[in-house]
C-alpha positions as CSV (number, residue, x, y, z in Angstrom):
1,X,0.0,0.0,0.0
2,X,1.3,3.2,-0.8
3,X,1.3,6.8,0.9
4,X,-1.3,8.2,-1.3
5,X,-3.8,5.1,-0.8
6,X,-3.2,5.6,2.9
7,X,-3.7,8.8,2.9
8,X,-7.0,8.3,1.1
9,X,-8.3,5.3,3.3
10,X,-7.9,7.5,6.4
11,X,-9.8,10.6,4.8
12,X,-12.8,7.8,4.2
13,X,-12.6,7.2,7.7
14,X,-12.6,9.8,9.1
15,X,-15.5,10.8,7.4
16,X,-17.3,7.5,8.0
17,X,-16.8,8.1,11.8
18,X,-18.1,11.7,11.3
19,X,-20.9,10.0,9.4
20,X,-21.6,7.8,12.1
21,X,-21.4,10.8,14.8
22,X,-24.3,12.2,13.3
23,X,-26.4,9.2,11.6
24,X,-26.3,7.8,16.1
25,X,-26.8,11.0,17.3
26,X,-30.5,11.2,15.2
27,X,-31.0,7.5,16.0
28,X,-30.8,6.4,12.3
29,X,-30.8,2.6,12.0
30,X,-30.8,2.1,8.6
31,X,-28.5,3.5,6.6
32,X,-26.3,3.1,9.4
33,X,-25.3,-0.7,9.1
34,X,-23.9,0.1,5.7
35,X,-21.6,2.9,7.2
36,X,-20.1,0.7,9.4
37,X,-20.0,-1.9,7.0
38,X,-17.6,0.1,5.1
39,X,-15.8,1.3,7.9
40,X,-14.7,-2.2,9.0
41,X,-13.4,-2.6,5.5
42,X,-11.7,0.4,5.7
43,X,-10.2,-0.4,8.7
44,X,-9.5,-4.3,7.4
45,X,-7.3,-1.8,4.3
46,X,-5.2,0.1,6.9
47,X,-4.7,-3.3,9.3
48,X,-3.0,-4.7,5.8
49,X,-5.9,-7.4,6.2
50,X,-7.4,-6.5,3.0
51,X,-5.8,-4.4,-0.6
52,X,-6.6,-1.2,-0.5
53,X,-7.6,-1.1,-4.1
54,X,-10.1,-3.3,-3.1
55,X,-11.5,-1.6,0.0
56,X,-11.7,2.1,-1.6
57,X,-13.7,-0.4,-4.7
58,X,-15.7,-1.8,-2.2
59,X,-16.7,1.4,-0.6
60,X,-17.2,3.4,-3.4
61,X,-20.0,0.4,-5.0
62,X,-21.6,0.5,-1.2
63,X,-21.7,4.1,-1.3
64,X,-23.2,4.6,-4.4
65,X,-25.6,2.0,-3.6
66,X,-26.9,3.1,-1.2
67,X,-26.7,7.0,-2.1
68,X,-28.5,6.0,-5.9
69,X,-32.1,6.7,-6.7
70,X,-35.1,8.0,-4.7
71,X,-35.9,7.0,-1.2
72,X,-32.0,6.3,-0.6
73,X,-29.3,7.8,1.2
74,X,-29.2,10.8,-1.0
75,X,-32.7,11.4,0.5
76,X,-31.7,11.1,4.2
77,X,-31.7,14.5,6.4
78,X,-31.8,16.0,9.7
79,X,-35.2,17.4,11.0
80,X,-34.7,20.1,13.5
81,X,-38.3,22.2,14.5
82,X,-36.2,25.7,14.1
83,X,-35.2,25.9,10.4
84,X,-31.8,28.0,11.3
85,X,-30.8,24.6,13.2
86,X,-32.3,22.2,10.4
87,X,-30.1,24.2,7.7
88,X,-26.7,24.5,9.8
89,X,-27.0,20.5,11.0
90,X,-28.0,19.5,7.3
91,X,-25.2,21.6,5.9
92,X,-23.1,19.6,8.0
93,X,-24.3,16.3,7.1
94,X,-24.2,17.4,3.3
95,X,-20.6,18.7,3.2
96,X,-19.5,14.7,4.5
97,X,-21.8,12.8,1.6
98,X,-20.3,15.7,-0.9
99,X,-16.7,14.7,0.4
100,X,-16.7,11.3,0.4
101,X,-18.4,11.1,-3.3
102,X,-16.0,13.3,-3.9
103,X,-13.0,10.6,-2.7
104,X,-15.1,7.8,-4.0
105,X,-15.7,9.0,-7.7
């Protein structure tokens, strides 16, 4: 494994963990399993356990699996009563899905 793979496996988890901050925080229990799914590949990448070509494969297919077409991933978001806190919270959550389909495309 080289630097630059490395370097890329840990930006995927840390936004998987930052994913998972917010996905247990609003007691999500779907979309969650998949998250740490990937994370424990991810993981399995940096241990040496698994090829990292194969892990950033596998979790860019999961994450656009689960992020494709309506009712999905893409679809998930954070309800807050005020709409100031719904818009800060969401642009939070949006800035990690936009990062890592950034890493993963």
């Amino acid at each position: 494994m080289n630097n630059i793979e490395i370097k890329k496996l840990n930006s995927i988890k840390q936004l998987l963990l930052n994913l998972i901050f917010i996905l247990e925080k609003e007691s999500e229990d779907n979309w969650i399993r998949a998250v740490y799914l990937m994370l424990d590949k991810v993981d399995n990448g940096l241990s040496g356990k698994v090829d990292s070509k194969e892990v950033i494969d596998y979790v860019s297919r999961t994450y656009k699996s689960i992020s494709a077409g309506s009712g999905s991933f893409s679809d998930f978001f954070i309800w807050r009563e005020n709409i100031d806190d719904r818009k800060k919270e969401n642009k939070k959550l949006q800035k990690i899905k936009d990062d890592l389909w950034d890493l993963l495309t």
